[in-house]
Legacy VTK file of the C-alpha trace (Angstrom):
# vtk DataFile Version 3.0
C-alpha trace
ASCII
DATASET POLYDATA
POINTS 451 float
-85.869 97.416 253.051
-88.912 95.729 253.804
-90.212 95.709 250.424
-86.904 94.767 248.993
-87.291 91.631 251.197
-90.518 90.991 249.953
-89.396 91.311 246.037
-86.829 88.454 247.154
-89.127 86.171 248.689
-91.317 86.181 245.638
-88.229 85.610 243.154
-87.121 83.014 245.196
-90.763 80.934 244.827
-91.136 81.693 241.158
-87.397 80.530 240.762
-88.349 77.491 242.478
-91.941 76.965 240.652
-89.954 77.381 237.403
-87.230 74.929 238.158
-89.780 72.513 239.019
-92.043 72.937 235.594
-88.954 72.454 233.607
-87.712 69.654 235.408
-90.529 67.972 235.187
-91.317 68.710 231.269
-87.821 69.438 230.192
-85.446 67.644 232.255
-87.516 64.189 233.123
-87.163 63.707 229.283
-83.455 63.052 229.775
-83.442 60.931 232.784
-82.480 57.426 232.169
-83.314 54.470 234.120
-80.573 52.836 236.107
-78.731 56.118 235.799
-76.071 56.818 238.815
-75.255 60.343 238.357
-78.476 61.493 238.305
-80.838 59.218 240.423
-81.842 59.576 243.691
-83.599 56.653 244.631
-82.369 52.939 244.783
-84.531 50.096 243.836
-84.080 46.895 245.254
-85.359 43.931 244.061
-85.285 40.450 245.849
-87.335 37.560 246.288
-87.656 34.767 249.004
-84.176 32.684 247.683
-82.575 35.416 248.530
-81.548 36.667 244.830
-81.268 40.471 245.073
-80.542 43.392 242.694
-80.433 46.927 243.008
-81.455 49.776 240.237
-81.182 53.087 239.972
-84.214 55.400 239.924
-85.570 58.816 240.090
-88.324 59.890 242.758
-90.049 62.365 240.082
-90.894 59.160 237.617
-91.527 56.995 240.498
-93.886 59.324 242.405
-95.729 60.572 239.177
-96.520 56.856 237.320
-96.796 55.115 240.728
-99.022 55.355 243.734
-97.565 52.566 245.368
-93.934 54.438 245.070
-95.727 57.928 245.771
-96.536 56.324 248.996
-93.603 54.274 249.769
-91.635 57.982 248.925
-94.029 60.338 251.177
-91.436 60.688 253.729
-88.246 59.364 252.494
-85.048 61.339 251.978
-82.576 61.392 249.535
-81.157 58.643 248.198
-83.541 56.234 249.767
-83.891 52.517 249.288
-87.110 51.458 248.094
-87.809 47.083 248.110
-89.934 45.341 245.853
-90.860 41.567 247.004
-90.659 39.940 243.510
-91.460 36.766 244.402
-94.809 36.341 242.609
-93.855 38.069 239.196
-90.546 37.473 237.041
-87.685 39.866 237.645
-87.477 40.300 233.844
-91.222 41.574 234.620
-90.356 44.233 236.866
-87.364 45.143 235.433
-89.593 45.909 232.223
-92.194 47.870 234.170
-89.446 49.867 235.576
-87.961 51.017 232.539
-91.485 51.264 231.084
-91.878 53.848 233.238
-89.676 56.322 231.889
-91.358 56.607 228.508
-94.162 59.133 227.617
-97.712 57.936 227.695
-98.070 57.642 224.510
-95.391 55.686 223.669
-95.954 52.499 226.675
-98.472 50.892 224.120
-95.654 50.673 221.545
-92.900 48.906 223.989
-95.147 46.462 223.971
-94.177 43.450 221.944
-95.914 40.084 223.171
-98.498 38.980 224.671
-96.700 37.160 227.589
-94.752 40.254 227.936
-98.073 42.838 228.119
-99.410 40.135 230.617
-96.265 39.874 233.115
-95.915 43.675 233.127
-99.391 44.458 233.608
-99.446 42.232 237.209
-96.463 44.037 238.483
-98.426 47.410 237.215
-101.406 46.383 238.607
-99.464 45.803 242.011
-97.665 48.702 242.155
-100.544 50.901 241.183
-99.047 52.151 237.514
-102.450 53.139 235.986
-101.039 54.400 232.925
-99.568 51.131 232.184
-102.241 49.318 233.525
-104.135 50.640 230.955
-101.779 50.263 228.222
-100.959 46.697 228.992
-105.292 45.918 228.173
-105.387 47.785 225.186
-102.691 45.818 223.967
-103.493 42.578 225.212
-107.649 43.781 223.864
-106.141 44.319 220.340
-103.559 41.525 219.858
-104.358 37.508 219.383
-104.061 35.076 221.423
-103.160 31.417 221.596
-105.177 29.271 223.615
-103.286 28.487 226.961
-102.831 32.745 226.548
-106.472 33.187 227.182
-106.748 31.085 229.931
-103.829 33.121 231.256
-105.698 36.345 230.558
-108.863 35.533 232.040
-107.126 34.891 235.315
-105.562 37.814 235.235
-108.311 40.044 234.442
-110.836 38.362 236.541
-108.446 40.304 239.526
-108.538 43.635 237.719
-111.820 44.960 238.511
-113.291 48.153 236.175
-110.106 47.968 234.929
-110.493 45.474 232.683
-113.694 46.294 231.422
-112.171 46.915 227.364
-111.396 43.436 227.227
-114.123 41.257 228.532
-115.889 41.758 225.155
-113.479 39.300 223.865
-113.341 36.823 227.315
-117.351 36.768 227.813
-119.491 33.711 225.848
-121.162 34.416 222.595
-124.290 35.237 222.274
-126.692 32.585 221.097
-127.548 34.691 218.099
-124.341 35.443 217.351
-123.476 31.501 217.759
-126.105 30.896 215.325
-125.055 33.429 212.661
-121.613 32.016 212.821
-123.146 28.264 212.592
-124.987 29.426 209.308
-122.857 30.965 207.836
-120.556 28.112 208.132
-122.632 25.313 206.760
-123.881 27.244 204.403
-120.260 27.800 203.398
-119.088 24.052 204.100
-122.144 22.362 201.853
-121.518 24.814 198.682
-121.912 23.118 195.820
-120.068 26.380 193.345
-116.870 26.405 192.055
-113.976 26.189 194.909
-113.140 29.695 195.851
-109.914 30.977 194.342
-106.662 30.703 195.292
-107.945 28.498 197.766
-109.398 25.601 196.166
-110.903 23.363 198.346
-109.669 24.065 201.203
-111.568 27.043 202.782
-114.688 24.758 202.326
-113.022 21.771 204.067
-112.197 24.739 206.644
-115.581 25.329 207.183
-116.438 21.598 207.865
-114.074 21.569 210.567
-115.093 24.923 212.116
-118.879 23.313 212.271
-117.099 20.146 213.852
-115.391 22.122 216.478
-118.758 24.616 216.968
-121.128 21.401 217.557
-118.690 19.719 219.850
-120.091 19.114 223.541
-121.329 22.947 224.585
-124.162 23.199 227.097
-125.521 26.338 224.747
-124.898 24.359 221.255
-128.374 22.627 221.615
-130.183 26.133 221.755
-128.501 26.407 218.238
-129.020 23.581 216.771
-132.453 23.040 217.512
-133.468 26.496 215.982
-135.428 26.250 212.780
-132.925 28.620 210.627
-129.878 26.337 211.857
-131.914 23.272 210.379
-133.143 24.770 207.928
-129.449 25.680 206.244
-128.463 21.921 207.456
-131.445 21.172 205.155
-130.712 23.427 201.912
-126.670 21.647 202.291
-127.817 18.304 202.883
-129.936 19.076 199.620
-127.108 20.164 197.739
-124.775 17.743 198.730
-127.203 14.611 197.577
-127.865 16.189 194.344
-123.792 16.894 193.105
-123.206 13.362 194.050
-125.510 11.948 191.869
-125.472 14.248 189.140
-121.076 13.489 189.675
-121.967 9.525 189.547
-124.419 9.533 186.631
-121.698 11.284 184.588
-118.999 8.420 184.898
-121.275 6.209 182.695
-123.002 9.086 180.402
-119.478 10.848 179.726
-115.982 9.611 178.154
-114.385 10.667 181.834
-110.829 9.988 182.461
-111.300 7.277 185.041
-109.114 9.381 187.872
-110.325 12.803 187.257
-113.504 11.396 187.790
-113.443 9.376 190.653
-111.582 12.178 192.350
-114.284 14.379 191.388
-116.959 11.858 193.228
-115.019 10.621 196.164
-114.897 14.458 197.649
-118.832 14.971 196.453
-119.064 11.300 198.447
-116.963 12.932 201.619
-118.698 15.950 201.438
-121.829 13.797 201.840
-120.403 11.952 204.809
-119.518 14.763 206.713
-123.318 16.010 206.430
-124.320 12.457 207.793
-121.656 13.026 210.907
-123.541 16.342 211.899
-126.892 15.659 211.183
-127.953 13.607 213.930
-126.304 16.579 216.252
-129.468 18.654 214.723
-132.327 15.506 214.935
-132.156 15.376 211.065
-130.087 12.326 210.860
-133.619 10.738 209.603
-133.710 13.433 206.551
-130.040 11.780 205.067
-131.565 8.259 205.496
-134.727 8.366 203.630
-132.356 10.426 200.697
-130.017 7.441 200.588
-132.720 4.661 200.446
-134.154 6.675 197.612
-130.993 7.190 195.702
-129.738 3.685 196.604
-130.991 1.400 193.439
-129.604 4.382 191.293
-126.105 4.495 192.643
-125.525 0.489 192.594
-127.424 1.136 189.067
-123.893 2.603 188.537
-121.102 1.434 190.678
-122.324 -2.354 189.689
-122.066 -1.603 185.978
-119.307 -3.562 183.708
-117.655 -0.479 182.857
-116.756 -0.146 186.713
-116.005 -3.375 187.325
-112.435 -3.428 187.762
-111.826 0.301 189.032
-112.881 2.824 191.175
-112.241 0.387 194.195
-111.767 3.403 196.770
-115.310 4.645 195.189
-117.255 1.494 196.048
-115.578 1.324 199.527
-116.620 4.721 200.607
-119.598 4.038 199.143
-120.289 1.196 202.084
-118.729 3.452 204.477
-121.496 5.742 204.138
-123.854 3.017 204.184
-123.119 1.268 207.062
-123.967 4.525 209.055
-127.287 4.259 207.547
-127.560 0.785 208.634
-126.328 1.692 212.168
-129.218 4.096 212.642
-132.114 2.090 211.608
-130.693 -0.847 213.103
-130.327 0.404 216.477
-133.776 2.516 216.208
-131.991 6.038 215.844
-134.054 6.074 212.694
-137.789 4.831 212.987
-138.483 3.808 209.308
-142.234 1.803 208.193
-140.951 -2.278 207.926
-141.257 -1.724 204.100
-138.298 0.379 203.779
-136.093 -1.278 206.317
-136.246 -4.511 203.993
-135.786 -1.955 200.681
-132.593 -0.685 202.799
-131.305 -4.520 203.283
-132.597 -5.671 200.202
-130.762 -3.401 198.262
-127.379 -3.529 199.951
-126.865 -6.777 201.535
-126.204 -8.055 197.854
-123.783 -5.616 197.027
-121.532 -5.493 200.404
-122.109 -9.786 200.392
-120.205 -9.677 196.660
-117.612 -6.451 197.360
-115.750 -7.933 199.772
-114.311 -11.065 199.311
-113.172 -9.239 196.144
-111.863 -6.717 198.045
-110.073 -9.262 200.615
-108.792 -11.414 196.926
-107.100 -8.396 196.110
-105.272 -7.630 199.283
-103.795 -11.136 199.234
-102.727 -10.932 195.919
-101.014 -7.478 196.630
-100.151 -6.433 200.034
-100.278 -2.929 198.794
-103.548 -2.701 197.407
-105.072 0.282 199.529
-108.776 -0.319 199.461
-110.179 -1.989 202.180
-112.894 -2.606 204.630
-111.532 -1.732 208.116
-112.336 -4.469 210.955
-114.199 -1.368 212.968
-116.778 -0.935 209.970
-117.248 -4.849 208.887
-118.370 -5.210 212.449
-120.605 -2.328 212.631
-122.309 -3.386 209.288
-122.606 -6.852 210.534
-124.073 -5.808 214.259
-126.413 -3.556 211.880
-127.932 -6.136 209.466
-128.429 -8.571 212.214
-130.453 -6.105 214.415
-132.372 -4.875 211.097
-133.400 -8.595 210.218
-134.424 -9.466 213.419
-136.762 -6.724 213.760
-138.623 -7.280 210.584
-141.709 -9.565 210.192
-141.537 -12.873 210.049
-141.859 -13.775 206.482
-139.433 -11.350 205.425
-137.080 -12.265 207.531
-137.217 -15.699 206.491
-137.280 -14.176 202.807
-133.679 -12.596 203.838
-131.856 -16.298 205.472
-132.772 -17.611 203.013
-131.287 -15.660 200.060
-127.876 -15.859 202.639
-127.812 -19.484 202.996
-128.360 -19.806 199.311
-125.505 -17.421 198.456
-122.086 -18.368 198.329
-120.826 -15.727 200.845
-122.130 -16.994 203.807
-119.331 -15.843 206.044
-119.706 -11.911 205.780
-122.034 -10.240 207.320
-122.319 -13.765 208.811
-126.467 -14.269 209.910
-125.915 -17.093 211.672
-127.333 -14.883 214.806
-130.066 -13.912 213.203
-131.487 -17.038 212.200
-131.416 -18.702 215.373
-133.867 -16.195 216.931
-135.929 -16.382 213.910
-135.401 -20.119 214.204
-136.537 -19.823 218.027
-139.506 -17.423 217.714
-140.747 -19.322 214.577
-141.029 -22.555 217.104
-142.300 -20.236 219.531
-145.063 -18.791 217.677
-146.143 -22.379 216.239
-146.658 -23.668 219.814
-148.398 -20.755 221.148
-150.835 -20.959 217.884
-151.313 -24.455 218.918
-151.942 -23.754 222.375
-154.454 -20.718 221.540
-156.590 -22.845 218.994
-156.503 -25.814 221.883
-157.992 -23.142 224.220
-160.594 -22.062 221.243
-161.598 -26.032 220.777
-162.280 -26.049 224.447
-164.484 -23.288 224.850
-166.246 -24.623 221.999
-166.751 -28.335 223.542
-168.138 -26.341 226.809
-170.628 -24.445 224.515
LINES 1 452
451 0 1 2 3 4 5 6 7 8 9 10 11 12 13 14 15 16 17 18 19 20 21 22 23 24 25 26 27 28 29 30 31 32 33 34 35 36 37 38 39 40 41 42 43 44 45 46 47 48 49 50 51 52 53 54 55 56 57 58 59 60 61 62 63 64 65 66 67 68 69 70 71 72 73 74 75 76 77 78 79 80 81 82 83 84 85 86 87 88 89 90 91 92 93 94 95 96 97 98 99 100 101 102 103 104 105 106 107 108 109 110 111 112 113 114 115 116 117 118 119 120 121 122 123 124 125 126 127 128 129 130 131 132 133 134 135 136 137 138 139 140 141 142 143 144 145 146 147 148 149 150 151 152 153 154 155 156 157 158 159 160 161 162 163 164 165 166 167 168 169 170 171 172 173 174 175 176 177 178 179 180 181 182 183 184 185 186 187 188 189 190 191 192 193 194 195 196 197 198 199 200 201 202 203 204 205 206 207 208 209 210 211 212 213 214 215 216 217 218 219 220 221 222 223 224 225 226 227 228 229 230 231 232 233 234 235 236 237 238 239 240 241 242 243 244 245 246 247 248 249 250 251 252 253 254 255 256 257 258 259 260 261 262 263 264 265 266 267 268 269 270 271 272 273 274 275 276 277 278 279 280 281 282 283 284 285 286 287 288 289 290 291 292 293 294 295 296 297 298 299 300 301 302 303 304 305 306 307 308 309 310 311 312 313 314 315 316 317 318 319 320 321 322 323 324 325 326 327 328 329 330 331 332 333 334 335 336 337 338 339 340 341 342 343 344 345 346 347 348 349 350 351 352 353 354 355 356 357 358 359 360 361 362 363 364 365 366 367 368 369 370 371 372 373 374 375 376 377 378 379 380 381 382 383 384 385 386 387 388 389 390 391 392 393 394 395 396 397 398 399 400 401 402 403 404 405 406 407 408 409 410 411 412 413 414 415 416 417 418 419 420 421 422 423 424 425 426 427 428 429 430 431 432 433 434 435 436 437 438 439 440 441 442 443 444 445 446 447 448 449 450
């Protein structure tokens, strides 16, 4: 009798150990969230306005992907009432998370479809202490893209995470320098090629390039590192290099060539805004000096051609972008961003004073004739070239200053750049100088009278 209670005991526990295997392999598989029949736990949701909703759960999910509900369950009964306080996440959130919860492992990652989605359901995981999806939410968010206002999302989020967030700070953390600089070479080196434009693309994946070295040298407190390393300079160097020597070979082929006149100013004006966009970032690197002494060099070949008779009447958006380029090289030896020897600042004016003087009251003759004409000096630039000449004059010697008034007054175009500025200084120091030569060979008469 004894031992038949014994046999009964032990059939009873393995009946029960059974039953609980296979409900929890065989049986959780076909519980459904929100089911009635089967549930015996109610989830209530509610927030602080008072909205409230109720779902229907089972314990064996909730205890199994959940500490929070393994402790919240410890000692409840049977259908019990479990709250959530939703006040800080989305109901849509934790109405996800709660149905996430019912799928297998390995199947979490795939629910997954956005990246505001992963995020919401991740806090309410990360609250409720859902590990599983915890994880599952980062190695989505880890492997998907993000838009911008995204990451700043994600960084907030993951900065409260802990060691569990450890996959994706690769992606959050700063570059390294040397990384930075890779990228940075790479990209001038891809922005300043001078080969055939990369098919299908054309164009376009170097004009890409120019704009990813915009946005890279844009205000960063590591970018001067970067730019200041020899390598980064040196590839700045090899482009700027490039770029100087398509243009002109481009140029000298509109007069040595029977060119169609459009193909071949189309052809120059994108060798000629390549070339400005290597001015723009040069003087991010200290080389702006480099593209200066280049121009001055090139300059008596390049009016050589844009002042020929063949392009006398065309190519108007050439010869404008032409001056745009040079009144940056104005602005930085006039203002002393550029230290040049007095012989090549009057070279500089010398050169191109005659040639903006003549250009554009052209220029302005054509507008009024037609309103459409689309070549023009902007107001912004014919001040900057003007502010320019008048600080380059004034800081050359005397004599060539005079040398320079003098050709303006004589010149028809008086008006623009207008020098009137100019020559009253030189007007004022000349009067200046006179008396104190006066006054020191006075002093020198003197001390000879007293010897």
């Amino acid at each position: 009798m004894q031992t038949k209670k014994i046999c009964l005991k032990f059939y009873e526990a393995w009946w029960l150990v059974s039953r609980s295997v296979m409900y929890g392999k065989a049986e959780v598989n076909l519980l459904k969230f929100d089911d009635q029949q089967t549930s015996d736990v109610s989830i209530q949701l509610r927030n602080k306005e008072g909205r409230q909703e109720f779902y229907c759960s089972h314990s064996l999910i909730l205890k199994n992907k959940s500490k929070h509900f393994a402790d919240r369950l410890l000692n409840k009964s049977s259908h019990a009432c479990v709250e959530i306080e939703c006040s800080e996440f989305d109901y849509d959130h934790c109405v996800r998370l709660l149905k996430l919860l019912y799928l297998p492992s390995d199947s979490v990652l795939d629910a997954l479809d956005s990246v505001q989605s992963a995020l919401g359901v991740l806090q309410v995981a990360e609250t409720l202490r859902c590990e599983a999806i915890v994880n599952s939410c980062i190695q989505y968010l880890e492997a998907v893209p993000w838009e911008d206002i995204e990451e700043g999302e994600i960084v907030k989020v993951v900065s409260r995470l802990g060691p569990m967030a450890v996959p994706i700070l690769p992606r959050i953390q700063p570059v390294d320098i040397n990384a930075s600089k890779g990228v940075l070479i790479s990209a001038i080196r891809l922005a300043t090629s001078t080969d055939h434009p990369f098919p299908p693309f054309g164009d376009e994946l170097r004009i890409s390039a120019q704009e990813q070295v915009d946005y890279m040298l844009r205000d960063d407190e590591d970018m001067p590192l970067v730019t200041a390393d020899n390598e980064v300079k040196m590839e700045a160097r090899i482009g700027l290099s490039n770029t100087f020597s398509l243009f002109e070979r481009e140029l000298s082929s509109v007069l040595k060539f029977d060119i169609t006149c459009t193909v071949a100013e189309s052809k120059i004006m994108q060798n000629l805004s390549d070339l400005e966009w290597v001015c723009n970032i040069l003087p991010k690197m200290g080389l702006m000096d480099e593209f200066v002494f280049k121009w001055i060099d090139i300059s008596d070949n390049v009016l050589l051609v844009v002042e020929d008779k063949k392009l006398e009447n065309i190519m108007w958006g050439l010869k404008v972008k032409i001056i745009e380029v040079t009144s940056k090289v104005l602005d930085a030896v006039g203002y002393g961003n550029v230290i040049l020897p007095a012989p090549r600042r009057v070279k500089l004016l010398k050169s191109w004073l005659p040639f903006i003087r003549n250009l554009k009251p052209i220029l302005d003759s054509m507008i009024d004739k037609d309103m459409e004409f689309p070549y023009k000096l902007d107001e912004d630039t014919c001040q900057s070239i003007e502010g320019a000449v008048v600080s380059l004059v004034l800081a050359l010697p005397s004599d060539d200053q005079a040398d320079i008034l003098a050709d303006w007054m004589n010149t028809e175009h008086v008006t623009y750049p207008d020098l009137s500025e100019a020559f009253e200084v030189w007007s004022f120091r000349t009067k200046s100088a006179k008396r104190r030569l006066v006054s020191g060979l006075d002093r020198v008469d003197d001390a000879a009278v007293v010897l």
